[in-house]
C-alpha positions in Angstrom: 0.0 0.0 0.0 1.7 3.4 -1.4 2.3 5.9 1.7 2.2 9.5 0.9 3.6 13.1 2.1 2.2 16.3 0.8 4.9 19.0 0.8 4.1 22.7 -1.1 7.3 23.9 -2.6 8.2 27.7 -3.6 9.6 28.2 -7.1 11.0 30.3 -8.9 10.0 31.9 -12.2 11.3 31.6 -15.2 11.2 34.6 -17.9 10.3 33.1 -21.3 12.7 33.4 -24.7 11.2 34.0 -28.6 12.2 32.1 -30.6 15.3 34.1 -31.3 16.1 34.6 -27.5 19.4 33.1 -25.9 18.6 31.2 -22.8 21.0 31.3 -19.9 22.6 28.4 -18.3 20.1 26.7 -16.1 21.0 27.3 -12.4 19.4 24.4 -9.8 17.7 25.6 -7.2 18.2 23.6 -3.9 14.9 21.8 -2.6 13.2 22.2 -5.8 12.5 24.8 -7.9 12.3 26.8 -11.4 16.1 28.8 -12.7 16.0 31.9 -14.0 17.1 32.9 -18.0 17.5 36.3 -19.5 16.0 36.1 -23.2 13.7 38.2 -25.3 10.2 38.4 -25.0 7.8 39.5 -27.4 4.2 41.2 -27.0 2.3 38.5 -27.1 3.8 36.4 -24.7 3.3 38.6 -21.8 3.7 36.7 -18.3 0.1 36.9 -16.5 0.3 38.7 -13.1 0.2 37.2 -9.8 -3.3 36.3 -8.2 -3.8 36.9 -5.3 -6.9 34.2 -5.1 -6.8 30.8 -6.1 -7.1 29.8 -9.5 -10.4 28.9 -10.1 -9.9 25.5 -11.9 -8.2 24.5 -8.9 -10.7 25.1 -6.3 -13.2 23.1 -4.5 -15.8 26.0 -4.0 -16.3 26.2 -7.9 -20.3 26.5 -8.3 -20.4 25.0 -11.5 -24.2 26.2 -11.8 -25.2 29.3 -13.4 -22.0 30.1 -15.0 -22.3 31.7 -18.7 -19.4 33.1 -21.1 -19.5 36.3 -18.6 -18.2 34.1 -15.9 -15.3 32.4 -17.8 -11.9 33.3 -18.2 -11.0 34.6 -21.3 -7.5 35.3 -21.1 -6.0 32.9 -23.5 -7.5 34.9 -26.4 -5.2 38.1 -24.8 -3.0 36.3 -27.9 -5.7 37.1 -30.5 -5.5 40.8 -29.4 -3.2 43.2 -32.1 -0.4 44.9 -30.0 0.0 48.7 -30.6 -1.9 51.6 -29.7 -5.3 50.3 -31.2 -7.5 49.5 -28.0 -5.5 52.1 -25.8 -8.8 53.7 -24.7 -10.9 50.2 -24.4 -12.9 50.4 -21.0 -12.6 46.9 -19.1 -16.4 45.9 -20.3 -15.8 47.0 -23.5 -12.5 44.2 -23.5 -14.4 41.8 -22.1 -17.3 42.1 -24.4 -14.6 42.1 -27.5 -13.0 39.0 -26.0 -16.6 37.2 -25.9 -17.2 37.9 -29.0 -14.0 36.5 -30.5 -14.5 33.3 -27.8 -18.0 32.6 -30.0 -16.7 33.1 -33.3 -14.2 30.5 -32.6 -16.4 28.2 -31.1 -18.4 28.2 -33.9 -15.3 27.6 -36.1 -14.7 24.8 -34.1 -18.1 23.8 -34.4 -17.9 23.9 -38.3 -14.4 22.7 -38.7 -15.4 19.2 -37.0 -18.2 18.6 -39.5 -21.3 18.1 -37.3 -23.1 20.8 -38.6 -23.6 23.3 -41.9 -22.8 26.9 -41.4 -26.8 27.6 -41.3 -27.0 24.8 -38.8 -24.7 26.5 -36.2 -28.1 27.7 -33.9 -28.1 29.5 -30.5 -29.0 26.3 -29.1 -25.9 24.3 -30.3 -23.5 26.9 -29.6 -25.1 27.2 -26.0 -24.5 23.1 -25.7 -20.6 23.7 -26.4 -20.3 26.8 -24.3 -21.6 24.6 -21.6 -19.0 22.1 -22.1 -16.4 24.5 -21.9 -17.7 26.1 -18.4 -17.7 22.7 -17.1 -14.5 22.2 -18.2 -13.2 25.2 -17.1 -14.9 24.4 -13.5 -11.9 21.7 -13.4 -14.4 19.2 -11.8 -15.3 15.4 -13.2 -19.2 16.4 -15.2 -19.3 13.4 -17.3 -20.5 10.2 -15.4 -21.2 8.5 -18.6 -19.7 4.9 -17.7 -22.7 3.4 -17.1 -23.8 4.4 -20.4 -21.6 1.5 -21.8 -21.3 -2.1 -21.1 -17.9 -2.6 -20.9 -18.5 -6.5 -20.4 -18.9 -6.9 -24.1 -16.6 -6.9 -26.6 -16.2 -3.4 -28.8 -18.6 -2.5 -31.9 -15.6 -1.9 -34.0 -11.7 -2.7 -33.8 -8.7 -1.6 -35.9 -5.4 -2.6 -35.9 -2.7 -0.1 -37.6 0.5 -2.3 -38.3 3.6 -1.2 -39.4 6.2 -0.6 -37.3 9.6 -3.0 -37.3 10.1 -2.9 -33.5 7.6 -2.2 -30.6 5.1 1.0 -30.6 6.2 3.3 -28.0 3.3 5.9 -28.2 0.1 7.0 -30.4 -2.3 9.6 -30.4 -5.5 10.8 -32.1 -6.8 14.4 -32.6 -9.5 15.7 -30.9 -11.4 15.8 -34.0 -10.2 12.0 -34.9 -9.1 12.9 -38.9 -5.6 11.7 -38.0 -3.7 9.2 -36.0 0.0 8.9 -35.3 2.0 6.3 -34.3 5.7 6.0 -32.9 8.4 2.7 -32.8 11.5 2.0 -31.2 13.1 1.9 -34.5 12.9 5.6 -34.7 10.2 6.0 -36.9 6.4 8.0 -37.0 3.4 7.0 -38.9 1.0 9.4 -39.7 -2.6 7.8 -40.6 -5.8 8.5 -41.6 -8.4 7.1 -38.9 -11.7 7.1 -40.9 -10.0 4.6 -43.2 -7.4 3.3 -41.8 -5.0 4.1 -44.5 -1.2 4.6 -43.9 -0.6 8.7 -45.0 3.4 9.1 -44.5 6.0 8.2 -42.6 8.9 10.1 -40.9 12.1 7.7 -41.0 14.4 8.1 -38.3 17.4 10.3 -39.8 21.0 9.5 -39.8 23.4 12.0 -38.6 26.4 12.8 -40.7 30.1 11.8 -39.5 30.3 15.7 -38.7 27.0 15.9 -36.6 28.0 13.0 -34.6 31.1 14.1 -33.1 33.6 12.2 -31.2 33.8 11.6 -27.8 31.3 13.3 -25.1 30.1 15.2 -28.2 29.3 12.4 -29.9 25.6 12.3 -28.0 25.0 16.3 -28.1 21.5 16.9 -30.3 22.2 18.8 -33.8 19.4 21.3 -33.8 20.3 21.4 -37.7 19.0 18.0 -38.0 14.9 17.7 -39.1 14.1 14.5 -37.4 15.1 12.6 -34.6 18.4 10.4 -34.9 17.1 7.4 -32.2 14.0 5.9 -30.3 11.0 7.4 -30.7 9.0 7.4 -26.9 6.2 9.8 -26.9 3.7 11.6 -28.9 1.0 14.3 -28.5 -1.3 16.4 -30.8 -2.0 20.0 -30.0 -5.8 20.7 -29.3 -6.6 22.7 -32.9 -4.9 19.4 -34.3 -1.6 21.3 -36.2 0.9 20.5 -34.7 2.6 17.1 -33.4 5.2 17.1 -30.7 7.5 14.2 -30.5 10.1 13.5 -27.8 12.8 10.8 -28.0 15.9 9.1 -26.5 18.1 11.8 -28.7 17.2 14.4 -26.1 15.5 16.1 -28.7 11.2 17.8 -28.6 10.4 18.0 -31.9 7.9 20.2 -33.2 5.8 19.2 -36.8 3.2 20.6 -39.1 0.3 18.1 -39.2 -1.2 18.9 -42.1 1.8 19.5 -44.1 4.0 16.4 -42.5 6.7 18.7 -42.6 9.6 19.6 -39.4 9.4 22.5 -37.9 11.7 23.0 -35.2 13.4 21.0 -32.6 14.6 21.9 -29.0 17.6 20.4 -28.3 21.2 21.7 -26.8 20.6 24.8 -23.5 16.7 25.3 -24.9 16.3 20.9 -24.5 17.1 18.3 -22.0 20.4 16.9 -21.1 18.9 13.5 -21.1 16.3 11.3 -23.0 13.2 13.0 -23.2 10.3 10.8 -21.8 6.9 12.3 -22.1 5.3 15.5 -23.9 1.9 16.5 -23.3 0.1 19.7 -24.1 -2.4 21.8 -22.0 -5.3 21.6 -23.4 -7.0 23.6 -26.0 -3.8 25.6 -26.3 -0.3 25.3 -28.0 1.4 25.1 -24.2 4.0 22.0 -24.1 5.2 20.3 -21.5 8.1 17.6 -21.5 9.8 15.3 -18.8 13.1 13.8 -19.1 15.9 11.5 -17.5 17.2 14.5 -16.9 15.1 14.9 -14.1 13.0 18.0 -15.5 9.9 19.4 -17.0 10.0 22.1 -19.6 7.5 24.3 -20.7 7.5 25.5 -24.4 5.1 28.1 -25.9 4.5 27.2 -29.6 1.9 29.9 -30.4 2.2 31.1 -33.9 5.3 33.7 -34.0 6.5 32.4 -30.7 7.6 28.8 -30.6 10.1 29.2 -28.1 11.0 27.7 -24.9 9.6 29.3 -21.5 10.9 27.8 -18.5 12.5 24.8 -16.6 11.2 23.0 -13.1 12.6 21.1 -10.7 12.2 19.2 -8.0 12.3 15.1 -8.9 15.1 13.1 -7.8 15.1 10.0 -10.5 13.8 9.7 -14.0 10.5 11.3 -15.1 8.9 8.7 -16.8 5.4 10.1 -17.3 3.1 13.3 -17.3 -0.4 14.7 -18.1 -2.0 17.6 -18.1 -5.6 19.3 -18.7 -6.9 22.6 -19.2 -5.8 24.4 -16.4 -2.4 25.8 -15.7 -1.1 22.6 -13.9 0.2 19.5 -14.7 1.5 16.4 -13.2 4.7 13.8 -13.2 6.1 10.8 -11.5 9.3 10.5 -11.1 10.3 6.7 -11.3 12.4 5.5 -7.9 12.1 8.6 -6.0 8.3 7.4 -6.1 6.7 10.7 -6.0 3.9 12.1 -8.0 4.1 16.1 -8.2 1.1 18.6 -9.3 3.3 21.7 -10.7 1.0 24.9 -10.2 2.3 26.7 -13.2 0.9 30.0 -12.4 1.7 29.8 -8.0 5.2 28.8 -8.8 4.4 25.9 -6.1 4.1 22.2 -6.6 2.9 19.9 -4.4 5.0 16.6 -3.9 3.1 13.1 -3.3 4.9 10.0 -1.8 3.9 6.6 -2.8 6.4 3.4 -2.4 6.7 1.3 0.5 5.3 2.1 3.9 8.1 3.6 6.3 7.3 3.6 10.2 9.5 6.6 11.0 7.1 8.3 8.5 4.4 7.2 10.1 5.7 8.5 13.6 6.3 11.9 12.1 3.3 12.1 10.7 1.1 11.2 13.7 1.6 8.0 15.3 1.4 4.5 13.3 -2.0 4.7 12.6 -1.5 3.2 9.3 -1.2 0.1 11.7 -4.7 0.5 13.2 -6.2 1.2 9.7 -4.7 -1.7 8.0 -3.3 -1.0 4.5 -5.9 1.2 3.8 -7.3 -0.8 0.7 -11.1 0.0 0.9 -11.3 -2.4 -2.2 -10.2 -5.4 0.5 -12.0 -4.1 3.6 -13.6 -6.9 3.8 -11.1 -8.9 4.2 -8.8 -10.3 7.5 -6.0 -7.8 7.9 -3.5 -10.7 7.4 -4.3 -11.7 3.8 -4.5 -7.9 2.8 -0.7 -7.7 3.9 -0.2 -11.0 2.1 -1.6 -9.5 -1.2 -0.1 -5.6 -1.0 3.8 -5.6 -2.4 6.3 -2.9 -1.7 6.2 0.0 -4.3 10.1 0.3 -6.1 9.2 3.1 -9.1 6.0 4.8 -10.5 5.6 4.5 -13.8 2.8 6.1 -14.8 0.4 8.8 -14.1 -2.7 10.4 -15.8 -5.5 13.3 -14.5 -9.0 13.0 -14.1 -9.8 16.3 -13.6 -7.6 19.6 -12.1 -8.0 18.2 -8.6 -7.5 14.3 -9.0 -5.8 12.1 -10.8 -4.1 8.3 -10.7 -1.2 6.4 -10.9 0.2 3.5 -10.9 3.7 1.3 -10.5 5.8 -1.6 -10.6 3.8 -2.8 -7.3 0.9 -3.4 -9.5 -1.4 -1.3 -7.6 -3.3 1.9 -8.7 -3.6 4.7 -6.4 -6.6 7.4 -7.3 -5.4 10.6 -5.6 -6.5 14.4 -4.8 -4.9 17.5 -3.9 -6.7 17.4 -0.9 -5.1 14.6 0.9 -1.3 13.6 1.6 -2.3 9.6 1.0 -3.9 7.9 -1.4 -8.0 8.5 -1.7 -8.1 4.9 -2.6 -5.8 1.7 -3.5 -6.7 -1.0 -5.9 -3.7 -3.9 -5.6 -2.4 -6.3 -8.3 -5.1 -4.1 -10.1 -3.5 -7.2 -13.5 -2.9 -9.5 -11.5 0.1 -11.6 -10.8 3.0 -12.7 -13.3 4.2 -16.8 -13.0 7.2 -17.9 -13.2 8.8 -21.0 -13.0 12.6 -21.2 -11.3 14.7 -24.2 -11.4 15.7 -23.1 -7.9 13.2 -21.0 -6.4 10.2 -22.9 -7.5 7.5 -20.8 -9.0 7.9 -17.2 -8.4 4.6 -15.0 -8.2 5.6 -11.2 -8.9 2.6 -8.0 -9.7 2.4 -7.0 -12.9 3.6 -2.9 -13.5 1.1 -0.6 -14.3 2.6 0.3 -18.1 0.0 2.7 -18.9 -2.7 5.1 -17.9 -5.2 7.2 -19.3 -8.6 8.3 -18.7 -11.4 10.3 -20.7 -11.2 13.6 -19.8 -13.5 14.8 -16.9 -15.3 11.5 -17.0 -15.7 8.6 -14.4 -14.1 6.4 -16.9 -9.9 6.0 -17.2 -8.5 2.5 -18.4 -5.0 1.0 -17.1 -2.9 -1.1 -19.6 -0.2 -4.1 -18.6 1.4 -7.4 -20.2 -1.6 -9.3 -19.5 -3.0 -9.7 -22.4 -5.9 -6.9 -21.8 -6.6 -3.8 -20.9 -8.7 -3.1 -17.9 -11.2 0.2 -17.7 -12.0 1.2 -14.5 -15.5 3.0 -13.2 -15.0 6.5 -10.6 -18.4 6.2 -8.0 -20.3 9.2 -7.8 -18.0 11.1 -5.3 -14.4 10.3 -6.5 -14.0 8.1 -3.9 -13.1 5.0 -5.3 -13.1 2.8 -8.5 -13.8 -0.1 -9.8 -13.4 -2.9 -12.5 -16.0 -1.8 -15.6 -14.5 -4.1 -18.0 -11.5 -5.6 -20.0 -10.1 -6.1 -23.4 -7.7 -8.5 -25.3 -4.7 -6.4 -26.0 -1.4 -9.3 -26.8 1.3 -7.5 -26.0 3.0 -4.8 -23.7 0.8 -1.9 -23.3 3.0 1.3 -23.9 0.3 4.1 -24.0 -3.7 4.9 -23.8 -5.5 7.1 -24.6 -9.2 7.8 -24.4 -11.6 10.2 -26.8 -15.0 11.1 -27.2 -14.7 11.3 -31.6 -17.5 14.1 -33.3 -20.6 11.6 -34.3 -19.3 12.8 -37.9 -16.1 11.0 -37.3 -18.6 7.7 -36.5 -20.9 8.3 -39.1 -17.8 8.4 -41.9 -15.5 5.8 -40.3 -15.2 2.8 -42.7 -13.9 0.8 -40.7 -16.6 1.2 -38.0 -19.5 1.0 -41.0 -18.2 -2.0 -41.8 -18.8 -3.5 -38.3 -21.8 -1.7 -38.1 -23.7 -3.8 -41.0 -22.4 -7.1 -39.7 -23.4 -6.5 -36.4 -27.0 -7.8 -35.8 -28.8 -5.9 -35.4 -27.3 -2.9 -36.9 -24.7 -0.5 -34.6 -27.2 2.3 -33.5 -24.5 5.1 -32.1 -25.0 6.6 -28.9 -24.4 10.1 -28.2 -21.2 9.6 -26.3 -19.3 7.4 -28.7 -15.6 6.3 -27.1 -12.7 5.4 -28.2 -9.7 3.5 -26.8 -6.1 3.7 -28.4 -3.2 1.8 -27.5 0.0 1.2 -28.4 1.0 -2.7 -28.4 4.5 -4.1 -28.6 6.5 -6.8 -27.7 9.1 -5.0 -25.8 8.6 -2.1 -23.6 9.0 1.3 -24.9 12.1 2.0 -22.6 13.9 -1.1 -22.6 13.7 -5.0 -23.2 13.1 -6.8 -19.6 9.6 -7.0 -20.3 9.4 -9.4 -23.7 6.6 -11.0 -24.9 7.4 -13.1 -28.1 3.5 -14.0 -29.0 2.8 -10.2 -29.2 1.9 -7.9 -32.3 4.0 -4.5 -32.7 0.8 -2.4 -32.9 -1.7 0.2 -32.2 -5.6 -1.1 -31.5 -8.1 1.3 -31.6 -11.5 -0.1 -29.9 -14.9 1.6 -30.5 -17.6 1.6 -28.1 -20.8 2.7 -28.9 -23.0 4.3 -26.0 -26.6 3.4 -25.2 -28.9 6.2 -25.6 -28.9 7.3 -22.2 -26.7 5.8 -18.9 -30.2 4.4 -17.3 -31.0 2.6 -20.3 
C-alpha cells in the first residue's frame, strides 16, 4: 500500500525566450525549484500577473451552476488581441465584451471545422450546448458520469489494428477531432494515418546523422538542432488541441515540433533550450499550444508554440530519478512521477508551487512523524479489500520500487500507478492515497529451477482516462486492458471491463470522436452492417487507443514473443442514455 507526504514547494520563475532569444545556463535551485534565464520576449507572450486568489480551476468552492461566457476566463485569447496603440482607450467591459465575442466566433469555427453541422445549422441552441461544455471544463471538476452508459463486459462494436512498425510501438495519439492518427516505434520511426479509413498517410524515417554531426567523444551524443528528425528511439507523442501541430520527444534528447497537415519539421529543442537526457513524455495543455516535457534529466520544460512564438519558457525542478510520465488538462497545472524517487508532483504553473506526493513502501519513521502508526490501526488502507482479514490484505499488498505512470481525471484528482501493481486514485486534498486497488493485472508466474515458482505483480505500463469522466483504463502485459469505473463522489473505483490487448501496453488514450467522425468511419460501418442488429451510435461514442509491442517502450526486460508490434483502436458505442 503506497504511503504519501504532501509537501508545497516555492519556485522560482522563469522569464520566457522568442524564438530568437538566448537562454542562460540553467542554475538548480536547492529543494526544488524553477532557474532563472535572461532572453527576449515579445508582446504576445506577456507573463500573466500574480493572483492573489486561487485559480479557479483549482478550487473546491467552484459553483459550476449558473456560469455563462461572462463568468469564464478569457485570457488565453489576450493572444488574439493586435499589439499597438489600437485598444489604448478600451474600457474593461468594452475588452471583455470584445474577447466574448472573438470566444464565440471561434467556437463556432470549431463547431464547423469538426463537421457536425452546416454553417446555417450553427443555432443558438448548439453553440449554447458547447459553451456549456467548456464552463464545465473550465470548472476543473469530473461532469461526465457516462460509464454506465456503456457495457464494458462486451466486446467493442468496432476494432482496428494499424501495423507497421519493425520494432515495438512506443506511443500514439488521435486528434480531438479524430481525422488523423500517429504512431511512434523503437526503430525511430512516425506513422501518420488516416483514422476514418485506416490508411497509412506518410512516414517520418528516423534520420541519420552525418560523420560531422555526430562528433567524437562526449560530443558524440550532443542533439544537432540542424538536424529535421530525430536520430534514435521514438518514446512519446501528443497532438496540440486545434490538431496542427505534433510534438514528438525521443531518446536523442530532442522535442520535436511538426506541421500536421503538411507532414513537414518545424523546429526541434535540443542543446541549452532541451534536455540533457532522453526525453520521456510530452503532453500539451489543453486547447492551447502550451507544451510540456519530462526527461531523465530529471525535468519538465515548458514550451510556448503559439504562432510567431515557438520558443521555450521555463524549466522545473524538484524530482530526484527519472520522469517517466506526465499529463495535463486545461488548467495551468500538470502532473509527473518520477520513477524511484516514487513521487507524483502537481506543478502549479501559475503559484510557482508544486505539491509533492509519496507513494512506495510504507516507512514507520514516516508514520511516527506524521502522527503516530496509525497506518497500523487502519490496516493498509485498501477499501477495495475491507472486507477482508488484515492478514491476507498484507499477504496480497507488495512494496512500491518506481512509479511509472500517471494520468488526471480532472484539475483536482488524478491516478497512478507502478511496478507494485497497484493503482492509487489521488487528490490534492489529501497527503495519501483516496483509494488503492492492488495487483489491479494480477500476478506474473514464473517458474525457477531453484526457487520454484515465483509470483511477482504485474507494473502498471500505462494510464489514461477520458477527460473529466468517471471512466480511465490502465494497460499491462496481461493480455488486456482493464477500464475502471469512478463512483459518484471520487472516492473509489472499480473494474467496468476488460479487453484482449497481446502485448505490452506502452500508452492509452481515451476520446469522445464528433458523431461525424462515427458516421464516416469505414472501418466502424463495416462493423456496423455485420453486427446484428445494426450499430445504432449513442451520443457519447468512445474510443480507446493503445500502443502494443513486444518489448517495452524504454527497454527490453519486459518481452513477450507471441505479441503484435501495434496500435488497437476499440470503438464503443453508448446506449442512448446511462439508465438505459
Amino acid at each position: 500500500m503506497p504511503d504519501a507526504f504532501f509537501a508545497s514547494t516555492k519556485t522560482r520563475k522563469r522569464k520566457r525566450s522568442g524564438e530568437d532569444g538566448a537562454a542562460s545556463r540553467n542554475s538548480r535551485k536547492p529543494g526544488g525549484g524553477r532557474a532563472e534565464s535572461k532572453g527576449q520576449r515579445g508582446a504576445k507572450d506577456k507573463a500573466p500577473p500574480k493572483k492573489s486568489r486561487r485559480d479557479e480551476e483549482l478550487s473546491d468552492n467552484t459553483d459550476d451552476e449558473g456560469m455563462d461566457i461572462d463568468d469564464m476566463d478569457l485570457r488565453a485569447d489576450d493572444e488574439e488581441e493586435p499589439s499597438g496603440d489600437e485598444y489604448e482607450n478600451e474600457t474593461p467591459a468594452e475588452k471583455r465584451l470584445r474577447l466574448a465575442k472573438l470566444y464565440l466566433e471561434s467556437v463556432k469555427g470549431a463547431i464547423h471545422a469538426e463537421g457536425e453541422f452546416d454553417a446555417a445549422d450553427i443555432d443558438r441552441e448548439i453553440i449554447a450546448s458547447r459553451l456549456k461544455q467548456d464552463v464545465l471544463e473550465h470548472a476543473g471538476k469530473v461532469h461526465l458520469f457516462i460509464a454506465d452508459s456503456f457495457d464494458f463486459s462486451e466486446p467493442p462494436q468496432a476494432v482496428f489494428h494499424a501495423r507497421g512498425h519493425r520494432l515495438s510501438v512506443t506511443s500514439s495519439t488521435v486528434s480531438e477531432s479524430a481525422k488523423y492518427m500517429f504512431t511512434a516505434g523503437k526503430e525511430g520511426s512516425i506513422i501518420q494515418w488516416d483514422l476514418l479509413t485506416g490508411k497509412k498517410l506518410s512516414t517520418f524515417y528516423k534520420v541519420k546523422p552525418t560523420t560531422e554531426q555526430k562528433g567524437k567523444g562526449k560530443a558524440k551524443a550532443a542533439p544537432d538542432a540542424s538536424i529535421s528528425g530525430h536520430t534514435d528511439e521514438v518514446y512519446s507523442l501528443a497532438i496540440s488541441g486545434d490538431g496542427k501541430l505534433l510534438a514528438s520527444a525521443g531518446a536523442d534528447r530532442r522535442v520535436g515540433i511538426w506541421d500536421v497537415e503538411k507532414g513537414t519539421w518545424i523546429k526541434g529543442f535540443a542543446g541549452h533550450l532541451g534536455h540533457k537526457d532522453a526525453v520521456s513524455h510530452v503532453a500539451f495543455k489543453k486547447g492551447t499550444n502550451q507544451l510540456y516535457s519530462g526527461s531523465f534529466d530529471r525535468t519538465l520544460k515548458v514550451y510556448d508554440l503559439s504562432p510567431g512564438v515557438m520558443g521555450y519558457v521555463e524549466t522545473l525542478f524538484g524530482h530526484q530519478d527519472h520522469i517517466l510520465s506526465l499529463d495535463a488538462l486545461r488548467g495551468d497545472v500538470c502532473v509527473s512521477v518520477g520513477a524511484r524517487d516514487k513521487t507524483v508532483r502537481y506543478w502549479k504553473i501559475v503559484d510557482e508551487t508544486q505539491l509533492v506526493f509519496r507513494g512506495g513502501g510504507r516507512s514507520r519513521i514516516r508514520e511516527v512523524l506524521e502522527g503516530g502508526l496509525k497506518g497500523d490501526e487502519e490496516g493498509d488502507g485498501n477499501d477495495s479489500d475491507s472486507g477482508a482479514p488484515k492478514k491476507q490484505q498484507k499477504q496480497t499488498s507488495y512494496i512500491e520500487g518506481s512509479l511509472e505512470t500517471v494520468c488526471m481525471i480532472d484539475e483536482t484528482t488524478f491516478v497512478s500507478g507502478g511496478d507494485s501493481g497497484s493503482i492509487s486514485l489521488w487528490s490534492t486534498q489529501k497527503k495519501k492515497p483516496i483509494f488503492t486497488q492492488p495487483l489491479a493485472h494480477g500476478l506474473d508466474e514464473t517458474e525457477s529451477s531453484t526457487e520454484g515458482l515465483l509470483r511477482t505483480p504485474r507494473w502498471v505500463t500505462s494510464l489514461s482516462s477520458l477527460r473529466y469522466s468517471n471512466i480511465f483504463a490502465s494497460g499491462s502485459y496481461d493480455g488486456t486492458i482493464r477500464i475502471w469505473q469512478l463512483d459518484a463522489k471520487l472516492k473509489s473505483f472499480s473494474l467496468a471491463g476488460t479487453i484482449p490487448a497481446a502485448g505490452i501496453v506502452n500508452s492509452l488514450q481515451l476520446l469522445s470522436p464528433p458523431k461525424e467522425f462515427v458516421k464516416n468511419s469505414s472501418w466502424i460501418s463495416e462493423a456496423s452492417q455485420s453486427s446484428n442488429p445494426p450499430l445504432t451510435p449513442g451520443p457519447n461514442p468512445l474510443l480507446i487507443v493503445a500502443s502494443l509491442g513486444k518489448e517495452h517502450r524504454f527497454g527490453r526486460w519486459l518481452k513477450q514473443k507471441e505479441a503484435k508490434n501495434a496500435t488497437s483502436v476499440y470503438f464503443f458505442s453508448s446506449r442512448t442514455s446511462p439508465s438505459s
